[in-house]
Every structure is written in C-alpha cells, then in structure tokens.
N, CA and C of each residue as an Amber inpcrd file, in Angstrom:
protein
   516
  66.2690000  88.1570000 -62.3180000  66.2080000  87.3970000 -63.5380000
  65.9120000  88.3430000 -64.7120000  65.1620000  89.4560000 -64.6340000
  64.8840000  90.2830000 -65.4420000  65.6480000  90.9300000 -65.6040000
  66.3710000  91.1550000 -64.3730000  67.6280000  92.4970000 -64.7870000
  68.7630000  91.3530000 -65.7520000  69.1850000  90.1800000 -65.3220000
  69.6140000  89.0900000 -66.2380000  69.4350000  89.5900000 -67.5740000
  67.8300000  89.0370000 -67.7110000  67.6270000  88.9650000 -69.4550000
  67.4440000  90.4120000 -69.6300000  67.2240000  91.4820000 -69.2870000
  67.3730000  92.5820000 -70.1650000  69.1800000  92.9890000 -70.5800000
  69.8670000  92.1720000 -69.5520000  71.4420000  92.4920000 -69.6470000
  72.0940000  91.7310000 -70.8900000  71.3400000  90.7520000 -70.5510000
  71.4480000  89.3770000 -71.6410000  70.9370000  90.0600000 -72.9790000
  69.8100000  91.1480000 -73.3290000  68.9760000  91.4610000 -74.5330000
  70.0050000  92.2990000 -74.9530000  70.3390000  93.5510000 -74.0300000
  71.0820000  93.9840000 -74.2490000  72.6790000  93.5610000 -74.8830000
  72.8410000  92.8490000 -74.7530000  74.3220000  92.6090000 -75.1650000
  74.0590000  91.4180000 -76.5830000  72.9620000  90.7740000 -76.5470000
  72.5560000  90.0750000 -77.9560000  72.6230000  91.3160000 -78.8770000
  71.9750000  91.8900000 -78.3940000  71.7520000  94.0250000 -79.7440000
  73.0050000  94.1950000 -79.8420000  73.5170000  94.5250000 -78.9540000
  74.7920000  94.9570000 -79.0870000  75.5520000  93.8220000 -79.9320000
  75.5150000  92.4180000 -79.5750000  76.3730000  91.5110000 -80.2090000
  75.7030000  91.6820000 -81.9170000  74.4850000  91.6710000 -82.0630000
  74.0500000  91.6320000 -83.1310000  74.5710000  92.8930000 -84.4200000
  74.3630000  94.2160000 -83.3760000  74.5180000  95.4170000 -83.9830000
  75.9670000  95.4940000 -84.4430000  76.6400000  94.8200000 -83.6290000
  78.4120000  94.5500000 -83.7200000  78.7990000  93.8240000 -84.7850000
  77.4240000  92.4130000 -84.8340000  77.6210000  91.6200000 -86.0050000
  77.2730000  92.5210000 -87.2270000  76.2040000  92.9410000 -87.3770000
  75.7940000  93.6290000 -88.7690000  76.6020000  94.5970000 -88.9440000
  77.5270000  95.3300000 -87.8180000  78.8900000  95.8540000 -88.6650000
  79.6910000  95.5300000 -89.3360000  79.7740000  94.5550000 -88.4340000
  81.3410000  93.7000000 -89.1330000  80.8850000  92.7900000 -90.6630000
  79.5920000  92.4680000 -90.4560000  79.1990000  91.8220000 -91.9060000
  78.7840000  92.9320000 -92.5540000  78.6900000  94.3410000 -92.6510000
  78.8070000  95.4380000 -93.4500000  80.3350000  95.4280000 -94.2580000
  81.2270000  95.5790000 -93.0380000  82.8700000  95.9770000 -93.2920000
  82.8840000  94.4740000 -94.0390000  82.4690000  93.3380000 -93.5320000
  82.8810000  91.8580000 -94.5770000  82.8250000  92.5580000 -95.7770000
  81.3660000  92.9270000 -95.8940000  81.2830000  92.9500000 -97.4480000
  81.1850000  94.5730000 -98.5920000  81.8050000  95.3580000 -97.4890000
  82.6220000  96.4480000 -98.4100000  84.2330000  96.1240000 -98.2500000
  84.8830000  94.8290000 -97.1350000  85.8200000  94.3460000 -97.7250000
  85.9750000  93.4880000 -98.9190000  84.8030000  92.5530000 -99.0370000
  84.5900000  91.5360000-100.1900000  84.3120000  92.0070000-100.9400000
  84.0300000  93.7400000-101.5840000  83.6450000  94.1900000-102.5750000
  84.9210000  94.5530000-102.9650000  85.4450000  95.2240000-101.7550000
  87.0360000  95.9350000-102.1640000  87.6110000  94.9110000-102.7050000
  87.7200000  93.4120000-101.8680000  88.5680000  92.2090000-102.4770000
  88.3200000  92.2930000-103.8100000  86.8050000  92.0590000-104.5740000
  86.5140000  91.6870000-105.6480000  86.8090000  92.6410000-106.5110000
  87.0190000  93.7860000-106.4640000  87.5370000  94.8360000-107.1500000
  88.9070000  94.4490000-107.0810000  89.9590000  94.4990000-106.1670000
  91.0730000  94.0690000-106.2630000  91.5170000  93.2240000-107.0050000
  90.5120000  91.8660000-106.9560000  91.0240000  90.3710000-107.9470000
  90.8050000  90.8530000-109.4690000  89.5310000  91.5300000-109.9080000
  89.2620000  92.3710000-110.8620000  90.6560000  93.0670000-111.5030000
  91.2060000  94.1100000-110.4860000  92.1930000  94.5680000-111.5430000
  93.5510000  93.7170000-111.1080000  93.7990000  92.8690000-110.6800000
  95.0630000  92.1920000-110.2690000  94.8420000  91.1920000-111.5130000
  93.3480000  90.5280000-111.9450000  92.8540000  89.9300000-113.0480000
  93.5180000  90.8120000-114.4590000  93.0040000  91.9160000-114.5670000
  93.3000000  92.9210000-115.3390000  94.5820000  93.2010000-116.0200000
  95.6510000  93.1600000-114.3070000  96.9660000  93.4090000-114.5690000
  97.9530000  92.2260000-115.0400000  96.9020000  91.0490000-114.6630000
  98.3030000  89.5420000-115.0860000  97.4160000  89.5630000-116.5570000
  96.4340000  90.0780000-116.8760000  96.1060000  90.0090000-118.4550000
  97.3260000  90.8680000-118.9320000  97.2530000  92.0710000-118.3610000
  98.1280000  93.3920000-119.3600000  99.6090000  93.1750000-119.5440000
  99.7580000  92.1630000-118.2660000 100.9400000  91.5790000-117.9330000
 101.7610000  90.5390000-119.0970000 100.5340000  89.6910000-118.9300000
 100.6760000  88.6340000-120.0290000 101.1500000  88.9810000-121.5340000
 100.0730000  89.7330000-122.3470000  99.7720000  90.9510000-123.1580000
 101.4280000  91.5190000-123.2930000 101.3770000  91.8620000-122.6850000
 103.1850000  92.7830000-122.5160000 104.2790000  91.8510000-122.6820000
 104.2280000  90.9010000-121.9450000 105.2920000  89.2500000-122.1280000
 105.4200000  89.2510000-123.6910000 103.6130000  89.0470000-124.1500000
 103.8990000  88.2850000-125.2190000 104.6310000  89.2080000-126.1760000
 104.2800000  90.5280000-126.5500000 104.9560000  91.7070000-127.0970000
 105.9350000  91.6120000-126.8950000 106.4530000  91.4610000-125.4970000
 107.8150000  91.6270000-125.3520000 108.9790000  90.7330000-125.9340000
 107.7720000  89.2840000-125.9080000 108.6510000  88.1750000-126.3250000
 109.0860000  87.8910000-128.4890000 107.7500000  88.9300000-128.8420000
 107.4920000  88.9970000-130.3320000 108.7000000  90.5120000-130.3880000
 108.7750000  91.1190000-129.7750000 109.7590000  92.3930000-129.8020000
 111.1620000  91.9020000-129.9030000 111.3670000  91.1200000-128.9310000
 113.0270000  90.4570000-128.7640000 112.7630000  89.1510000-130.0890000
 111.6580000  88.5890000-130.4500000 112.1280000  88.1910000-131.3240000
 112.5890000  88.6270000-132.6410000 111.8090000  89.8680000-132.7070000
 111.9820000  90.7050000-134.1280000 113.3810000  91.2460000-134.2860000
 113.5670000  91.4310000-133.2700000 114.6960000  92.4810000-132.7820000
 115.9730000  91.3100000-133.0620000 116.0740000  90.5000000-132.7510000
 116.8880000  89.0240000-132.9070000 116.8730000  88.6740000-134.3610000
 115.7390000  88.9010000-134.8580000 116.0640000  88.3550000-136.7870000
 116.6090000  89.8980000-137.4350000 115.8380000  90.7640000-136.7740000
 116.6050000  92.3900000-137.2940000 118.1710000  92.5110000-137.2890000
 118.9490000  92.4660000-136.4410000 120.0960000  91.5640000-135.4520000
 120.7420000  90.8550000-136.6670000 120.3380000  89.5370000-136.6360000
 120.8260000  88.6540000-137.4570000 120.8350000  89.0910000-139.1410000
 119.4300000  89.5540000-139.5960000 119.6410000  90.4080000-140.9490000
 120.6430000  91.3410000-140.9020000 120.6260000  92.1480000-139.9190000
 121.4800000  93.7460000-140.5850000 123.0600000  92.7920000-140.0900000
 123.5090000  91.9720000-139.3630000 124.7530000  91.5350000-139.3480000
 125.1230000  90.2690000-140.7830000 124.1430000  89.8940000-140.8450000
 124.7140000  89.2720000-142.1770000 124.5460000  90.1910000-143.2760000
 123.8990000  91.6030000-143.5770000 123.8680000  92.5210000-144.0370000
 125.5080000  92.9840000-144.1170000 125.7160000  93.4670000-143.1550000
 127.0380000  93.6130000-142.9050000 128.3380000  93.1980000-142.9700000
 128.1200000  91.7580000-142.8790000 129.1490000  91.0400000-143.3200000
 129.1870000  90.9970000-144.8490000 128.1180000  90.7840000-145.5070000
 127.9290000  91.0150000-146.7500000 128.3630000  91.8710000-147.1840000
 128.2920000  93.4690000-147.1110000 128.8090000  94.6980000-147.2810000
 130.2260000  94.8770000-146.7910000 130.6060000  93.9800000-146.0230000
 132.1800000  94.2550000-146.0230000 132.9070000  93.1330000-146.3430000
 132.2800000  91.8760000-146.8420000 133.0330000  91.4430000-147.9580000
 132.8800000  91.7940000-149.3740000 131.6790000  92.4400000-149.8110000
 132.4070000  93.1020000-151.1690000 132.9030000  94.0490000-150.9310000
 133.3850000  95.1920000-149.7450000 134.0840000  96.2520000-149.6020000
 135.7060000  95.5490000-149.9160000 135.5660000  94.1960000-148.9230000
 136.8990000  93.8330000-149.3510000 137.2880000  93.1730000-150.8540000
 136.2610000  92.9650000-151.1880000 136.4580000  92.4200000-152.8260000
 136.6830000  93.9540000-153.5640000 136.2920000  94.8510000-153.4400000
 136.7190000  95.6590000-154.5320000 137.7610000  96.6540000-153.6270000
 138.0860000  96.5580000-152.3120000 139.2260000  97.1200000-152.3540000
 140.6750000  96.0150000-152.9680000 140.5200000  94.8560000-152.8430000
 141.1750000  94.2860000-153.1650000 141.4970000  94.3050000-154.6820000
 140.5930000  94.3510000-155.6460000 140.1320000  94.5520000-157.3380000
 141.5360000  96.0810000-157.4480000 140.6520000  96.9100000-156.5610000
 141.1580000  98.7040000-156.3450000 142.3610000  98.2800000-156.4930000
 143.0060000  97.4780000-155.7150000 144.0990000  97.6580000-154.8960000
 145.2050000  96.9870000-156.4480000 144.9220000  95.9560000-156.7710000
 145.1670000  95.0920000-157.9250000 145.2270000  95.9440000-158.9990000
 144.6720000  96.6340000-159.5660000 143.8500000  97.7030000-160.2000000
 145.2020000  98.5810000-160.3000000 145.5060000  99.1600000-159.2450000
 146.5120000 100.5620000-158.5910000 147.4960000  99.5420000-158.8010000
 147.7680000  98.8420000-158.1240000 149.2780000  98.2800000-158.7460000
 149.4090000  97.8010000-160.2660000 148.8570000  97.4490000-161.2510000
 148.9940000  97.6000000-162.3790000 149.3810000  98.9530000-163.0960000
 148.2520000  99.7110000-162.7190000 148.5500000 101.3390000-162.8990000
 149.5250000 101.7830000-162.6900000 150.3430000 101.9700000-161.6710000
 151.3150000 102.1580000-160.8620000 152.5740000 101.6240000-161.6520000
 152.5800000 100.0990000-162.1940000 153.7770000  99.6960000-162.9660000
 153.9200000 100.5030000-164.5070000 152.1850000 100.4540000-164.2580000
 152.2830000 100.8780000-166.1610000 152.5100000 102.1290000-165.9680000
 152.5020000 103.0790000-165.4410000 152.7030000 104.4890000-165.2200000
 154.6270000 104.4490000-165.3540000 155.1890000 103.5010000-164.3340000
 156.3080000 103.3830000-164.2150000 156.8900000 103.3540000-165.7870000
 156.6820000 102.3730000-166.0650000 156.8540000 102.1200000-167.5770000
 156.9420000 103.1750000-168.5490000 155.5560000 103.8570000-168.2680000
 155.5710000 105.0920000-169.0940000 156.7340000 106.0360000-169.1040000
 156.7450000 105.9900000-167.6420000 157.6400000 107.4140000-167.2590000
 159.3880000 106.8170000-168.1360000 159.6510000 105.4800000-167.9180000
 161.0000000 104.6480000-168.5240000 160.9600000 105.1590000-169.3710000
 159.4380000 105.0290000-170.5650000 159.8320000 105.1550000-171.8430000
 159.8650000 106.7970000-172.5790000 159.3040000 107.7390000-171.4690000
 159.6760000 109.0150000-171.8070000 161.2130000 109.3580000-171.9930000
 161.8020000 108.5430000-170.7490000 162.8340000 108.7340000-170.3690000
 163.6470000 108.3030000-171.3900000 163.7250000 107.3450000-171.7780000
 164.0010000 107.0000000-173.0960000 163.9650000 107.7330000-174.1790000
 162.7000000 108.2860000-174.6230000 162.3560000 109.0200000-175.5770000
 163.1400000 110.0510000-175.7390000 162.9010000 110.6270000-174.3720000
 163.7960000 111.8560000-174.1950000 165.7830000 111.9170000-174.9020000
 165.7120000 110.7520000-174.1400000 167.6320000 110.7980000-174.2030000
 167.3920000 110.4640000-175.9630000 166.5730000 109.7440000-176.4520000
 166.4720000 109.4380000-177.9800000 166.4510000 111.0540000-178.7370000
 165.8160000 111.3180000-178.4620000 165.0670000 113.1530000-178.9900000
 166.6610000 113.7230000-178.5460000 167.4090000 113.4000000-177.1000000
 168.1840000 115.0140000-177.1810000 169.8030000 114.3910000-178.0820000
 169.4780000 112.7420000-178.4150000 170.5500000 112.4210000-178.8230000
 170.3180000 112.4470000-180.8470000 168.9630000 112.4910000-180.9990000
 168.3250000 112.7480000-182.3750000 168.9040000 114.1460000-182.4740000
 168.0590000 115.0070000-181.4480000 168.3960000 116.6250000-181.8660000
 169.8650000 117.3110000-182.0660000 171.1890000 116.2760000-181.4940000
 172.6770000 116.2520000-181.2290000 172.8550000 116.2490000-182.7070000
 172.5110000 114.8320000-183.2260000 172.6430000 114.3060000-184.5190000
 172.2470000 115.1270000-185.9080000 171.2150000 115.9030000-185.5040000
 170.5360000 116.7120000-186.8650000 171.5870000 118.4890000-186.5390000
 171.4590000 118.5120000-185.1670000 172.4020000 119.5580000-185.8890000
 173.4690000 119.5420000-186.1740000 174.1090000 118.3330000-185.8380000
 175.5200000 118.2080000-186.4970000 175.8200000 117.7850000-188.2300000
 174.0050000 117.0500000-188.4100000 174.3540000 117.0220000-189.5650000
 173.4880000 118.5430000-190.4700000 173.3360000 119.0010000-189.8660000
 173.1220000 120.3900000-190.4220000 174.2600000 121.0570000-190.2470000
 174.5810000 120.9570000-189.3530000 176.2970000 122.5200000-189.5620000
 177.0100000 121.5050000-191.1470000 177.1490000 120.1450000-191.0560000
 177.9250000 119.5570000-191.7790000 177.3390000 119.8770000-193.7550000
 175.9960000 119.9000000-193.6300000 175.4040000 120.2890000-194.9830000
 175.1560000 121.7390000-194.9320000 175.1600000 122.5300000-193.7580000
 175.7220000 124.1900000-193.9460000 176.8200000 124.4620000-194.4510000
 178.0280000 123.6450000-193.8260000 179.6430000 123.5120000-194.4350000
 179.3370000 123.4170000-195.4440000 179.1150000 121.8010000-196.1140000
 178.8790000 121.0770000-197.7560000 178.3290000 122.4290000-198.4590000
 177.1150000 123.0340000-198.1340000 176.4120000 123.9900000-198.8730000
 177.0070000 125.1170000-199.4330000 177.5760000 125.8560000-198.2430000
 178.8430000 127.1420000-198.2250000 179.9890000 126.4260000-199.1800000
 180.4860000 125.0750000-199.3140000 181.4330000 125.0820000-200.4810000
 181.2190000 125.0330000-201.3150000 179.7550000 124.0310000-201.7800000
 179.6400000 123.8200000-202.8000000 178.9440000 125.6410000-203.4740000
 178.5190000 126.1010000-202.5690000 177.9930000 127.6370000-203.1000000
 179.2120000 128.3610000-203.5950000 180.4510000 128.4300000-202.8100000
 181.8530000 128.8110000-203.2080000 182.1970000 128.1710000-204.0890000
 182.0990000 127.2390000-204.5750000 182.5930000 126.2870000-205.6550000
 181.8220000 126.8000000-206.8690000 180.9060000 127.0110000-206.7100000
 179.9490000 127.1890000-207.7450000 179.8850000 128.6080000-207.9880000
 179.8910000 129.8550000-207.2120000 180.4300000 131.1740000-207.6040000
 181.8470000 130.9440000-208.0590000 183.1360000 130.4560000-207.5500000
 184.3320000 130.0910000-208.6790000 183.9040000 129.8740000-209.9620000
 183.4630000 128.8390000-209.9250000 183.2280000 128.0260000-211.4810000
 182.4850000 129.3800000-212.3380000 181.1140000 129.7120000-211.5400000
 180.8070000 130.7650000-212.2420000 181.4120000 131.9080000-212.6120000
 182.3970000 132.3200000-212.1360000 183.4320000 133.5410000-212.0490000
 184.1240000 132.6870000-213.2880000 184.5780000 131.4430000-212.9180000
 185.7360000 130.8700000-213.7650000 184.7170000 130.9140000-215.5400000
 183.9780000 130.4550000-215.2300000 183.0770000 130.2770000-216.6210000
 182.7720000 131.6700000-217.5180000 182.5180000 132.8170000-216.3040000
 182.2020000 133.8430000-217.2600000 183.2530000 135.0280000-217.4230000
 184.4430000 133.9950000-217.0100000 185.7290000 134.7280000-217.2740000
 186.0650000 134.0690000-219.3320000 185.9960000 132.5440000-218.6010000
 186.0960000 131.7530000-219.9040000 185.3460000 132.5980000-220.9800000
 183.6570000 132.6640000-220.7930000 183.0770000 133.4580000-221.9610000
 183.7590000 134.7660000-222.6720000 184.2280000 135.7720000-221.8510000
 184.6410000 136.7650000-221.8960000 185.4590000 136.4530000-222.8810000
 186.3820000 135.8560000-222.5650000 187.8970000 135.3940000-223.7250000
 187.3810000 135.1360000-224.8870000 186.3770000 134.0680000-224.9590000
 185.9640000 133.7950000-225.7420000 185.0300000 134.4730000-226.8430000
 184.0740000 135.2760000-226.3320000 183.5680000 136.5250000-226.8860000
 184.9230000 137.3060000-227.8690000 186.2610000 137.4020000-226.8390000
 187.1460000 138.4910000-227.2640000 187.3280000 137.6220000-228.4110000
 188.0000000 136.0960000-228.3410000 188.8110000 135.2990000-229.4660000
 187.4680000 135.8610000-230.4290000 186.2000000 134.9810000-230.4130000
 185.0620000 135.4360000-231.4510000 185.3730000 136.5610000-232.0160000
 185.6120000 137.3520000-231.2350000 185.3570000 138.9940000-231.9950000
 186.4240000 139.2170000-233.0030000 187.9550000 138.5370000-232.3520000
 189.3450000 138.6510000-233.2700000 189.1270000 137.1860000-234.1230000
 188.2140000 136.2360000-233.9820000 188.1470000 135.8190000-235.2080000
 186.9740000 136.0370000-235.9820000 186.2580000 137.0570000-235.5300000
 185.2840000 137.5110000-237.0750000 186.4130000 139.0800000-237.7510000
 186.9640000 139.7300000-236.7760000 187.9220000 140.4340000-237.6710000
 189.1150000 139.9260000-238.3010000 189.4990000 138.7520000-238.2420000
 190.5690000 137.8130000-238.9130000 189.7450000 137.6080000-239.9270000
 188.1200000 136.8100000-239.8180000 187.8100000 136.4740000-240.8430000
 187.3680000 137.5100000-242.3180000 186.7500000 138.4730000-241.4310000
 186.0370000 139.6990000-242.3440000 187.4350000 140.2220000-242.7690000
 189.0810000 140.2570000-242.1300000 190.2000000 140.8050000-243.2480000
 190.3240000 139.5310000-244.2890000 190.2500000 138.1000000-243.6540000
 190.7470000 137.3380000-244.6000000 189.5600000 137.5980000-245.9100000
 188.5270000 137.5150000-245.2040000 186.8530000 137.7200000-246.6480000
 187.5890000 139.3210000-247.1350000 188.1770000 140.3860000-246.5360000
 188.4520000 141.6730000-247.6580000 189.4030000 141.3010000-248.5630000
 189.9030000 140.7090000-248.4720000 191.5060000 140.0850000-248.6940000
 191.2150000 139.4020000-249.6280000 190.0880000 137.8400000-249.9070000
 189.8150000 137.2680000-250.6150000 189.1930000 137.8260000-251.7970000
 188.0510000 139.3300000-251.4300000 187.5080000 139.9130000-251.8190000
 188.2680000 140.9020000-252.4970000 189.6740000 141.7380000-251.7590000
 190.6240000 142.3210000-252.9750000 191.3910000 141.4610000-253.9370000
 191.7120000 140.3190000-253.5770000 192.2300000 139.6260000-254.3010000
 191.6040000 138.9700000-255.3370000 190.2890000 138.9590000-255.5560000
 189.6370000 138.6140000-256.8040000 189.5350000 139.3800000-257.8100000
C-alpha cells in the first residue's frame, strides 16, 4: 500500500510538475498571444489608417483627373478656336496677297505700257524739236540774210539820199 501511495505521490509531482509546465508554456503562450492580438490590433489600425489614405488618395487623384481633363479639353478648344481664327486669318491674307500680286501685275503691264508711250512721245517731241530747231536756224539764216540786204538797201539809200541832199545842196 505504501509502495502504492508513494507511486501514486510520485506521479501526482510529476503530474503536478508537468502541470506547472504546461501552465508556464499557457502563459508565455498567452503572453505571446497577447502580444500577437496587440500588434495584429496595431496592424488592422495601420491597415485601416492606409485604406483611409488610400481611399482620400484615389479620391484626390479622381478630382486631379477630372480637373487637368477638363483643363484639357479647355486648352484644346481654344487651341481649336484660334487655329481656326489663324486659319481664317491666313486665308484672307492669302487672297489679299493674291490681289496684291494682280495688282502689281497690272501696274506693271500699266508702267511698261506708260514707259512705251512716253518714249514714243519723246522721240515724237525730239522729231517736233529737231524741226522746229531747223526751222528756226532757217528763219534765222533767212532773217539775217533779210537784214543784211537791208542794211545794204539802207546804206544805198543814205548814199541816194546824201547825193540827192548834195544835189539839192548844189542846186541851191
């Protein structure tokens, strides 16, 4: 009976010593657990935390998005308003340039049909000039031929007159 209960004591120690292990390991597991829930606590916070960022990020990012594309559309409808203006713009230019160039063209044939005209009427008042200059050295030739005679008649009628005045003068 004794060898019994000392077998029996024995194995209570042992059961006991077995127990106060395992309720050691319980509760450096229940510490480990509680550390675990701790940062698993930690991580659905940082978690959360991050969602919400993430969810304020995609929203920013979504009105950023929507600004710079209606930005954009904006900027390329007045690109198309003033290429269109440009474009409107250049084809006016373009006719009126045309125009211009017509009326050089014009000008031109005016000028080389002006410049035709003046020298023809210049050779024609070079001609007129050269006769009337010949006409007028004649006349002058003719005129100071006339004087000449006339000088001579003068001269034979102041010696007609100065014999008729000796004449009148012997005869008194």
């Amino acid at each position: 009976g004794v060898f019994m209960y000392h077998h029996l004591q024995q194995k209570v120690r042992s059961a006991e010593a077995l127990a106060q292990k395992y309720r050691q390991q319980q509760e450096a597991l229940s510490a480990q657990l509680q550390v675990v829930y701790e940062h698993r606590s930690r991580l659905e916070r940082s978690l959360q935390k991050e969602r919400g960022e993430h969810k304020k990020t995609k929203e920013d990012f979504l009105v950023y998005k929507l600004e710079a594309q209606e930005a954009l559309n904006k900027e390329k409808q007045d690109s198309m308003n003033r290429y269109g203006a440009l474009s409107s713009q250049h084809k006016i230019l373009k006719n009126q340039h045309e125009d211009v160039k017509k009326q050089l063209l014009d000008l031109q044939l005016q000028h080389n049909s002006l410049k035709l005209e003046h020298r023809k009427t210049l050779e024609t008042h070079s001609q007129k000039y050269a006769q009337l200059q010949q006409e007028k050295d004649t006349e002058v030739t003719n005129l100071q031929d006339t004087i000449f005679k006339l000088r001579e008649e003068s001269k034979l009628l102041r010696k007609a007159h100065q014999e008729v005045h000796s004449q009148l003068l012997s005869a008194q």
